[in-house]
C-alpha positions as CSV (number, residue, x, y, z in Angstrom):
1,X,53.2,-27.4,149.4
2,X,52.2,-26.7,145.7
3,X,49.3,-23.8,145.5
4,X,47.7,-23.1,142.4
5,X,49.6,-22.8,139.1
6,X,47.2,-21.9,136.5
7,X,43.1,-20.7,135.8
8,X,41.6,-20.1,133.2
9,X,40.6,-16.8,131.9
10,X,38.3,-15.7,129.1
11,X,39.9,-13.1,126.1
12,X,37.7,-10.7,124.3
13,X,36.8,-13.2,121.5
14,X,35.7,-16.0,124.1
15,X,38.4,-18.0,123.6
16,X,39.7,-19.7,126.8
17,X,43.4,-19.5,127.7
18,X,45.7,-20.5,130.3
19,X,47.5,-17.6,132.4
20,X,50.1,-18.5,134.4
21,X,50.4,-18.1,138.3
22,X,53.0,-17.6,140.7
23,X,53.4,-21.5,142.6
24,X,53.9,-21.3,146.2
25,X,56.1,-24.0,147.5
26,X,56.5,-23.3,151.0
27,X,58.1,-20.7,153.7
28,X,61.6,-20.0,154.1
29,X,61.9,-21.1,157.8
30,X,60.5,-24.4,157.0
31,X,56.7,-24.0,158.9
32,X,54.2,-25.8,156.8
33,X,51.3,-23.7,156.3
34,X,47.9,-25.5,158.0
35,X,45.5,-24.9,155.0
36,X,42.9,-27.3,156.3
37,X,42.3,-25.2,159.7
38,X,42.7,-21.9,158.1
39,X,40.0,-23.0,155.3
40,X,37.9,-19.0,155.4
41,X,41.2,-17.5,155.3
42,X,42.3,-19.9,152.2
43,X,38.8,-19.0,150.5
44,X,38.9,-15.3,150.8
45,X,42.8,-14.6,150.3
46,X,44.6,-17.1,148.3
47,X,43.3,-16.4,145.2
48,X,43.4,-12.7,145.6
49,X,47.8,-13.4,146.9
50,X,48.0,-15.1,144.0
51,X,47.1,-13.0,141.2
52,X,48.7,-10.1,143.3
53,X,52.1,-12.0,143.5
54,X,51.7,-12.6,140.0
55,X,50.8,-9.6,138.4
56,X,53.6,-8.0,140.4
57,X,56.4,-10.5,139.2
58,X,55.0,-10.7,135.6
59,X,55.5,-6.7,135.8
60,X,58.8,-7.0,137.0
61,X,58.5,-5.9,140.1
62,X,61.6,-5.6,143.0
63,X,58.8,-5.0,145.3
64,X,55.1,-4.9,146.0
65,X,53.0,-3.2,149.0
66,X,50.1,-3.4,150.0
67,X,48.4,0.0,152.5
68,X,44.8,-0.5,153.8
69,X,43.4,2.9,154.7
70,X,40.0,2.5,156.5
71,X,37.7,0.7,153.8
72,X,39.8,0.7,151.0
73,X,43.3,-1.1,150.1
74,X,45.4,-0.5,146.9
75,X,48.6,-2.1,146.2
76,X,51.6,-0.6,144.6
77,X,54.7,-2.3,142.6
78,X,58.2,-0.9,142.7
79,X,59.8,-1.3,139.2
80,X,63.8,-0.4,138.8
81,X,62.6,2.0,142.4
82,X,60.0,4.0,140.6
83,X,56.1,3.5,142.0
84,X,53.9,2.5,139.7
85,X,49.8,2.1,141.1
86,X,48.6,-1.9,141.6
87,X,44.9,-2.8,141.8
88,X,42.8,-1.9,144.7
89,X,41.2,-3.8,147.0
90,X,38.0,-3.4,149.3
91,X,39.4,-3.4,153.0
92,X,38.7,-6.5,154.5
93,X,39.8,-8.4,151.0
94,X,43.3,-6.7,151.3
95,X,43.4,-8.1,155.4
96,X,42.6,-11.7,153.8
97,X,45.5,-11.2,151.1
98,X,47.8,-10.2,153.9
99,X,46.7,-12.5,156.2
100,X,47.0,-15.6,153.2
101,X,50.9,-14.3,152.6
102,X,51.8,-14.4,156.5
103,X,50.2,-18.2,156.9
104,X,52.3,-19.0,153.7
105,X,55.7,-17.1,155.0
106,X,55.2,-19.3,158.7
107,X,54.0,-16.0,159.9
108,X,51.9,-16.2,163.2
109,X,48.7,-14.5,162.0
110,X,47.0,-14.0,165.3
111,X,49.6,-11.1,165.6
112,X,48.3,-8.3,163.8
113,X,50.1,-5.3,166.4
114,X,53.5,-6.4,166.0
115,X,56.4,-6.2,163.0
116,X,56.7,-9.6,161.6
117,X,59.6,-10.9,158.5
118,X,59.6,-14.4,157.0
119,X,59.8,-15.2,153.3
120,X,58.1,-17.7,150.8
121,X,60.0,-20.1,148.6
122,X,57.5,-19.6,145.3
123,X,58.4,-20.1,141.4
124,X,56.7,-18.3,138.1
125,X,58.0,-18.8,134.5
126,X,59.7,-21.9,135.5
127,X,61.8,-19.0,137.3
128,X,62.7,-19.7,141.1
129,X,62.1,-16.8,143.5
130,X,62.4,-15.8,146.8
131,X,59.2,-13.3,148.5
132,X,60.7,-12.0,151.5
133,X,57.4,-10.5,153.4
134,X,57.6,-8.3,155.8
135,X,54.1,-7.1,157.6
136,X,54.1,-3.6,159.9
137,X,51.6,-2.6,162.4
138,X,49.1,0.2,160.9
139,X,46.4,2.7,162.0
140,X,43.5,0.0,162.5
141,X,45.3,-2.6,159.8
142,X,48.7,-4.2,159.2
143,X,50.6,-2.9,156.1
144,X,52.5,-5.6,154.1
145,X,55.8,-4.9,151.7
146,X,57.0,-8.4,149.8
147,X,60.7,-8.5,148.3
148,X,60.9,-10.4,145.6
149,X,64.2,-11.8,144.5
150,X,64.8,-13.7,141.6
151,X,67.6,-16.7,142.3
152,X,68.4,-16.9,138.8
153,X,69.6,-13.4,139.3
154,X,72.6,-14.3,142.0
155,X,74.3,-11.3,143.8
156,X,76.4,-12.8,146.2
157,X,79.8,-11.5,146.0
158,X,81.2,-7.7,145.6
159,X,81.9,-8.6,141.9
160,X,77.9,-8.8,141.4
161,X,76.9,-5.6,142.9
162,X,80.0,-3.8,142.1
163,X,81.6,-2.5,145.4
164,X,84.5,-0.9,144.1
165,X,88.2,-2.5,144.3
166,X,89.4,0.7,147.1
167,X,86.3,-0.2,150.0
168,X,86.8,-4.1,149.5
169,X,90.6,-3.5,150.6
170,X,89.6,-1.6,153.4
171,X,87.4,-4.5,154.1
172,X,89.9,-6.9,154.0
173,X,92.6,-4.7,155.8
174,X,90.2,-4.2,159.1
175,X,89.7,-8.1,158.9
176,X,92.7,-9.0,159.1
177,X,93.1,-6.5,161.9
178,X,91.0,-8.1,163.8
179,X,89.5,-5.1,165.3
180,X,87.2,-2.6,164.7
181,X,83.4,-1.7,164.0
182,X,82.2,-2.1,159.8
183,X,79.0,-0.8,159.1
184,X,76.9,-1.4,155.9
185,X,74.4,1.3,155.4
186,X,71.2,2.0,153.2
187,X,68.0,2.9,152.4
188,X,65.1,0.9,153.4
189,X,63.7,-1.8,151.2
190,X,67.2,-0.5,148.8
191,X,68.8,-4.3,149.4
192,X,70.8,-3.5,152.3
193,X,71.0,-7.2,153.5
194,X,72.3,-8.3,150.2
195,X,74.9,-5.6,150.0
196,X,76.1,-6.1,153.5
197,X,76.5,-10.4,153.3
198,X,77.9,-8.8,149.8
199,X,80.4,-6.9,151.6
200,X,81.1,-10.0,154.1
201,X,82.1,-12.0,151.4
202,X,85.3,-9.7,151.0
203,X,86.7,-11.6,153.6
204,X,88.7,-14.6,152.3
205,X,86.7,-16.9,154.4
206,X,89.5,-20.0,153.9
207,X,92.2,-17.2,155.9
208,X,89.7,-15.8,158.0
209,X,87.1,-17.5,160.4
210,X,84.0,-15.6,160.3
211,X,80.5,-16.4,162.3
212,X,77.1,-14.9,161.5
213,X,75.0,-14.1,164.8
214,X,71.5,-13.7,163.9
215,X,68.8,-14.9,161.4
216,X,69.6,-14.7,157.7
217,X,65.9,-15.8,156.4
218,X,67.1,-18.5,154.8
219,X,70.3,-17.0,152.9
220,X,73.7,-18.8,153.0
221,X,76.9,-17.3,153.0
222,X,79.7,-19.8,151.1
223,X,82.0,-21.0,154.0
224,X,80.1,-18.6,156.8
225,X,78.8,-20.3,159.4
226,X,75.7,-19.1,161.9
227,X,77.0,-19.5,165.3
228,X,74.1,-20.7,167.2
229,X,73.9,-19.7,170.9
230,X,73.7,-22.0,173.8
231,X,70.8,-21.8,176.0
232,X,71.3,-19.5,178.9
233,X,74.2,-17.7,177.4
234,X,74.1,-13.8,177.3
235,X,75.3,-12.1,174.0
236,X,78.4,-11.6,176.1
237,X,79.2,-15.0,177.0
238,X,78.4,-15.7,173.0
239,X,81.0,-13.4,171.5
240,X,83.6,-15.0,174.1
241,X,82.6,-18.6,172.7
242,X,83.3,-17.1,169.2
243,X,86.8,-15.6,170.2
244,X,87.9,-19.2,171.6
245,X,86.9,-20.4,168.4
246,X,88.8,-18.4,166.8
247,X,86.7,-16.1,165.5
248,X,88.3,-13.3,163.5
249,X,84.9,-11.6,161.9
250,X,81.3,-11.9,163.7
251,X,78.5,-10.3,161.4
252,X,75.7,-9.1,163.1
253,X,72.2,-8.7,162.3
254,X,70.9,-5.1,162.2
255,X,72.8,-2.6,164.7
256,X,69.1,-1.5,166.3
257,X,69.5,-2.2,169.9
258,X,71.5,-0.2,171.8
259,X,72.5,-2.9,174.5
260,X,73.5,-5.5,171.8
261,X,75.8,-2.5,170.2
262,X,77.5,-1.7,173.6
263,X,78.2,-5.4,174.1
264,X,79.8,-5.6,170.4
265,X,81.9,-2.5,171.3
266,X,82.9,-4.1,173.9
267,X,84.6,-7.0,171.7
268,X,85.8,-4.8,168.7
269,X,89.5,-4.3,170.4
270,X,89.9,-7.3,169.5
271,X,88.0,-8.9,166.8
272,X,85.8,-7.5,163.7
273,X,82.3,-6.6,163.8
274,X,79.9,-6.1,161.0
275,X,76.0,-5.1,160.6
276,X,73.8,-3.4,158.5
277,X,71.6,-0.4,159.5
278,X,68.9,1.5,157.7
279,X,70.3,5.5,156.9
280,X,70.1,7.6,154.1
281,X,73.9,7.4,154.0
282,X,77.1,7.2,155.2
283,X,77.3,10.2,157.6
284,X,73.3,9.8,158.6
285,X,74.5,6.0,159.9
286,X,77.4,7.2,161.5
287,X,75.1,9.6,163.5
288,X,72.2,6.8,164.5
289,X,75.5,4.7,165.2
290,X,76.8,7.4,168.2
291,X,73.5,7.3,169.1
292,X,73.0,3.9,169.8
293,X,76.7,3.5,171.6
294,X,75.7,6.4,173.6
295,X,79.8,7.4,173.7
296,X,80.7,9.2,171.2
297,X,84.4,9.0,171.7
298,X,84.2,5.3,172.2
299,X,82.0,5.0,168.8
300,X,84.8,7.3,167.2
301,X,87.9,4.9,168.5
302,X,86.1,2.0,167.0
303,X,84.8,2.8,163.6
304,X,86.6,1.4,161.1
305,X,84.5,2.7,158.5
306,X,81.0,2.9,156.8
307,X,80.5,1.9,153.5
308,X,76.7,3.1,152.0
309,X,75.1,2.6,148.8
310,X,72.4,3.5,146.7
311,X,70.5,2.3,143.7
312,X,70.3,4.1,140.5
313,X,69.3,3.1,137.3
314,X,70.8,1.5,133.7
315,X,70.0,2.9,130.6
316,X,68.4,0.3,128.5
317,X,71.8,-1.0,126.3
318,X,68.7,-1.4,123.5
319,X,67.5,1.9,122.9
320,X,70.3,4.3,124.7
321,X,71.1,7.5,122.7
322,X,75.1,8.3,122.3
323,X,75.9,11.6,122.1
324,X,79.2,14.0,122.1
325,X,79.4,16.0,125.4
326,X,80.8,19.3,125.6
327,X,84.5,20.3,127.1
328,X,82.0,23.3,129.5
329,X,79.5,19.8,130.2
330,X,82.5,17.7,130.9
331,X,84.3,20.3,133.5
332,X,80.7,21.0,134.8
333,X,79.8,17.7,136.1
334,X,83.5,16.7,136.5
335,X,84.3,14.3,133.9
336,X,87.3,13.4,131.8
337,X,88.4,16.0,129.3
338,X,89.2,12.8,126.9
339,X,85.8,11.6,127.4
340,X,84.7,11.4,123.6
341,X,80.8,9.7,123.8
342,X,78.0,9.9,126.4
343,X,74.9,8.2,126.8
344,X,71.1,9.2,127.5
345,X,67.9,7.8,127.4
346,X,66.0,7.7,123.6
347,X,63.7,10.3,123.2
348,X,60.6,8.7,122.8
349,X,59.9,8.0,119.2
350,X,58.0,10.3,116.7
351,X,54.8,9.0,115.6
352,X,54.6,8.5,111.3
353,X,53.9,11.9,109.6
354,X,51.7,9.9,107.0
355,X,49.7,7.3,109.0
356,X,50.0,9.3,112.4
357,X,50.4,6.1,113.9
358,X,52.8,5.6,117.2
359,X,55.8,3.0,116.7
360,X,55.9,0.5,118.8
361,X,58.1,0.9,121.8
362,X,61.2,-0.7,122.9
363,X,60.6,-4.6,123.6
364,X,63.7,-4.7,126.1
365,X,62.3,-1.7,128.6
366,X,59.0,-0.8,127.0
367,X,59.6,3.1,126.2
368,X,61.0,3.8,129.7
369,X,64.7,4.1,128.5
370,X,65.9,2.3,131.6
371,X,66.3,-1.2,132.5
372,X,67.6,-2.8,135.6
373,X,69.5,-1.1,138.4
374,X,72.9,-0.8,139.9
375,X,74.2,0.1,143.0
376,X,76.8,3.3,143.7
377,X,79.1,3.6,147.0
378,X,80.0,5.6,149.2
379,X,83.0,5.1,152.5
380,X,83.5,7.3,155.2
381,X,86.5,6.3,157.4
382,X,87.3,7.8,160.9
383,X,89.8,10.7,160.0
384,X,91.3,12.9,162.5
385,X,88.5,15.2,161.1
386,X,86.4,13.0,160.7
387,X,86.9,11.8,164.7
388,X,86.6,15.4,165.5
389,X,83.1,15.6,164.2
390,X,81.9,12.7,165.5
391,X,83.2,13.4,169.3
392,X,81.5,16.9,168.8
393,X,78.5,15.3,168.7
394,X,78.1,16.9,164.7
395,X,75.1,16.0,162.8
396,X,75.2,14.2,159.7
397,X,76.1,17.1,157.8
398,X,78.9,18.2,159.5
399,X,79.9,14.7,159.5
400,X,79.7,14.8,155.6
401,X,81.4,17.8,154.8
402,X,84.5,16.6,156.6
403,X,84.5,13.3,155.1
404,X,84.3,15.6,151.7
405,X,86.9,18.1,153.1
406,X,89.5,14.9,153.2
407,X,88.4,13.9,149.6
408,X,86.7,10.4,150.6
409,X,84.2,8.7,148.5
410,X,81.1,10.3,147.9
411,X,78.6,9.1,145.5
412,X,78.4,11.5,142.6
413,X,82.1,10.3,142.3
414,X,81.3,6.4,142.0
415,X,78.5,7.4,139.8
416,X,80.4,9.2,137.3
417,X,82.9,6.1,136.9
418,X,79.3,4.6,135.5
419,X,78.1,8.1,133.6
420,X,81.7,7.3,131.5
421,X,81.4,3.6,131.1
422,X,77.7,4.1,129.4
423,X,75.7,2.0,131.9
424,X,73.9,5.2,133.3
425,X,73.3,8.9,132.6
426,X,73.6,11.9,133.9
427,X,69.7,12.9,133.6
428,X,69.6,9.9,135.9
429,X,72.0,11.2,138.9
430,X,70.1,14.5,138.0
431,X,67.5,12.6,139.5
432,X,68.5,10.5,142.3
433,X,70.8,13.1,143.3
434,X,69.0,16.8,143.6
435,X,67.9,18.1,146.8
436,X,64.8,16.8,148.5
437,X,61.6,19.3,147.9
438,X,61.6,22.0,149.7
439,X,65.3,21.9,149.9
440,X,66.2,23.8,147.0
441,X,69.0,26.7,147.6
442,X,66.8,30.6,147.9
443,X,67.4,32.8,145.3
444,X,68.0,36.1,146.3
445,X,65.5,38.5,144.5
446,X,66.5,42.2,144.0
447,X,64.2,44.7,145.6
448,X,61.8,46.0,142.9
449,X,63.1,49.8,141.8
């Protein structure tokens, strides 16, 4: 199915030109939308999903959403994770738009009070791209996020997002151990998924047999099978036909319900397990984690570890600003005393004393400085301390501060490896890294005289 490329648009000087427009070529899971029986829905939303798509991949977009509140709608594009406002929509335009992109994704659109995820195989700028759509129930109207993932761009081994060489050993090592609980953590909407079949692939999958239980939306991984279920058979009975298969690794979709994480406990003496879960990091997974097993000492016996990542930004290579550091900034922030250049973003550009007029910005990010993003790690493994934390039943912080008491990987540590190499700066983990609002350390004011 092949939906609209181009229209026709009028320019300030009446001359007609052709823009381009995202073409839809058909969901993910292989359900052909039914235009002819959906024909108000097509009239009233398609058009509308297709400018919106485009607009939001011609802007570069990672992601786009779309939040009705009462009579009014406005969407909203995610650029390198920063917010930037979309157009707005009247209400019942917005339902049609999100209505259009479910029918498209094979979405069943006579559920409105119930999460749906399918994805669209669409291509713009003779570009091929994947829109993973994803709708959530709302107060009186469903709220719709759409991924959008170039397949130009591939990221499908830990080269391409950069896990660092120390976690994919202790991948491989708990593999071939054939035991023990891995757990990929992240954000939502941060590209948890494609970090955790990421972290899969650090398992030589010609030594070791690995199985995927669950629905990958249409992703592959290279020599990783999806073990499909026979009818009848609990999860249980599934994981046992795995094992007499061999198995060594089964990856799981996301740990979320608790019976299907007591079941895989269940199996981790004696073969691998690996899922994804949505936390802020490391220590806040390993937290949700307990809670789902319900046992703390038997979630503690079988962690191997949990590796956690999140996305900061590059400094456009273009326009970036080197600059000496200081031996005080250097010990500050923990750097290298050899370390002879830094980089920052360009200060934007003065405009001409004579004219007054304002230079043109940088073609590669358009004045923003950065460009792109990249992912940092963090690995927490079950220490004695560690182990004691967790079978205490400490929160996430407590949880943290041991893993930092026996020097494991934090963040700010994998960040600086890319503050030294030039791809980011340290205004940027100024950034990602201070304390939410409101969490800021008191100052203690003296009395006044």
């Amino acid at each position: 199915m092949a939906l609209f490329k181009k229209n026709q648009s009028v320019n300030d000087d009446d001359e007609s030109e052709e823009i381009e427009y995202v073409l839809f070529q058909g969901a993910t899971n292989g359900i052909e939308a039914n235009l002819e029986e959906n024909k108000k829905l097509v009239a009233a939303g398609l058009t509308a999903a297709k400018e919106l798509v485009s607009e939001a991949l011609e802007e570069k977009s990672e992601m786009l959403k779309l939040q009705i509140d009462g009579k009014r709608a406005m969407a909203s594009f995610f650029v390198d994770g920063m917010k930037r406002p979309g157009p707005k929509y009247p209400g019942p335009q917005a339902n049609a738009v999100i209505q259009m992109l479910k029918l498209l994704a094979g979405l069943d659109i006579t559920v409105r009070d119930k999460p749906q995820r399918g994805g669209i195989s669409a291509k713009y700028r003779d570009l091929p791209f994947e829109l993973m759509v994803k709708t959530q129930p709302g107060q009186g109207a469903e709220q719709l996020t759409v991924t959008m993932r170039n397949l130009k761009t591939k990221r499908v081994t830990p080269e391409d997002i950069g896990i660092p060489e120390v976690i994919k050993a202790k991948i491989r090592d708990t593999a071939a151990s054939h035991r023990g609980v891995i757990l990929i953590a992240g954000p939502p909407e941060s590209g948890v998924t494609t970090t955790a079949l990421c972290a899969l692939r650090c398992v030589d999958s010609y030594l070791y047999q690995c199985f995927i239980l669950g629905n990958l939306y249409g992703r592959e991984v290279l020599n990783v099978p999806v073990f499909k279920p026979e009818p009848g058979h609990t999860l249980e009975m599934t994981i046992d036909r795995i094992k007499r298969n061999e198995g060594d690794v089964i990856f799981f979709d996301e740990f979320i319900d608790p019976e299907v994480v007591k079941t895989a406990m269940m199996a981790a003496s004696d073969i691998c397990i690996m899922s994804e879960m949505y936390a802020r990091d490391a220590a806040d997974a390993i937290a949700k984690y307990v809670g789902l097993v319900g046992d703390p000492i038997t979630a503690a016996e079988n962690l191997a570890c949990v590796v956690s990542h999140k996305l900061i930004r590059k400094l456009c290579t273009r326009c970036r600003e080197a600059f000496r550091p200081s031996p005080k900034l250097l010990a500050q922030v923990g750097l290298n005393e050899d370390t002879k250049t830094l980089y920052r973003k360009c200060p934007p550009p003065e405009p001409d004393p004579k004219t007054g007029e304002e230079p043109e910005p940088c073609r590669a990010c358009g004045g923003l400085g950065f460009r792109g993003r990249v992912a940092v790690f963090e690995m927490i493994e079950p220490t004695e301390a560690v182990k004691e934390a967790i079978v205490a039943g400490a929160d996430p912080a407590a949880i943290r501060a041991a893993a930092r008491k026996d020097k494991q990987i934090t963040f700010q540590k994998d960040a600086l490896r890319l503050v030294e190499d030039g791809t980011t700066g340290l205004e940027e983990l100024k950034r990602v890294f201070a304390p939410p609002a409101g969490k800021k350390k008191a100052v203690r004011r003296r009395p006044p005289q």
